[in-house]
C-alpha positions in Angstrom: 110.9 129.9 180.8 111.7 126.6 182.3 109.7 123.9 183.0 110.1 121.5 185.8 108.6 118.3 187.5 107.8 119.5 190.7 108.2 117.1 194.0 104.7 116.5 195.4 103.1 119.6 194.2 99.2 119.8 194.6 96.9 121.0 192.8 95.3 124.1 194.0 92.2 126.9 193.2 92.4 130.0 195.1 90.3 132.9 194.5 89.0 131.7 190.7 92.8 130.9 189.9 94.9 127.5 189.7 98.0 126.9 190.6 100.4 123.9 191.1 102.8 124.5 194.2 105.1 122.5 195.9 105.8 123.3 199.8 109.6 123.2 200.0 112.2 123.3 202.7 113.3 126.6 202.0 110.5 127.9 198.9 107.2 127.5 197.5 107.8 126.6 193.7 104.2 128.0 191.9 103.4 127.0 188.4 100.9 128.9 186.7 97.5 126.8 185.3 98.9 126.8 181.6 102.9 125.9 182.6 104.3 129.2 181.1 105.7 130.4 184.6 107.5 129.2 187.7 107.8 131.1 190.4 109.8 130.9 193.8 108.4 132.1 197.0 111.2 132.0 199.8 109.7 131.1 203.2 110.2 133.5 205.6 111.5 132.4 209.0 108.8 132.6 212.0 109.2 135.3 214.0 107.3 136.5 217.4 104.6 137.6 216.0 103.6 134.7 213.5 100.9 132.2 213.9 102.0 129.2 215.6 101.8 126.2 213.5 101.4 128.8 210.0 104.3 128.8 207.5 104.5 131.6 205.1 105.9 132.1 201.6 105.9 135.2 199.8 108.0 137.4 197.4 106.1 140.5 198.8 103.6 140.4 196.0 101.8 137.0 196.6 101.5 135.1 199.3 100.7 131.8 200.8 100.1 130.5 204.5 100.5 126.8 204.5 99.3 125.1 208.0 98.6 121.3 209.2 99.6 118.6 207.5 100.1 115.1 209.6 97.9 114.0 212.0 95.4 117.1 210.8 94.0 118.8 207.8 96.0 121.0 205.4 94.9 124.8 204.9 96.0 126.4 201.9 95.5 130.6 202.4 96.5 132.9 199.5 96.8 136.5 199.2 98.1 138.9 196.5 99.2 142.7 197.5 97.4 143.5 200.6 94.1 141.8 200.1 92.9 139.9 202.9 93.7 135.7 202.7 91.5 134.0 200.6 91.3 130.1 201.3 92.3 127.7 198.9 90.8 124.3 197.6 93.2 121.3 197.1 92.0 119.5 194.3 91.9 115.6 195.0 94.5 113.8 192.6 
């Protein structure tokens, strides 16, 4: 497994779990609580149907909906399989 320092990753608890996840261009980079595990989501291109102003990452399994940011409050959603979004809290570093 490798580790890596992750551009402005925050800190995040989502339905009892932690992560560390850094919003990326083209992927969401999610470290697991304890470091072990990296994973990439890619983020999937907005289509006529998605929420405007919602970008989504997901590898088909898990899930996150990132929106705001700027001028206005960022929501962290998370979702694993097909339960429904669960909101996340951003912990304050």
């Amino acid at each position: 497994v490798q580790t890596c320092a992750l551009p402005i990753s925050m800190n995040l608890t989502c339905g009892g779990e932690s992560f560390r996840v850094a919003f990326l261009d083209t992927h969401a980079a999610i470290v697991s609580a304890d470091g072990a595990t990296t994973i990439e989501l890619p983020k999937l291109e907005p289509s006529a149907t998605s929420a405007p102003g919602v970008t989504t990452y997901t590898d088909g399994k898990r899930t996150f909906a990132r929106s705001g940011g700027g001028d206005t409050a960022t929501v962290i959603r998370y979702a694993v399989g097909r339960m429904a979004f669960q909101d996340c809290a951003i912990a304050q570093n």
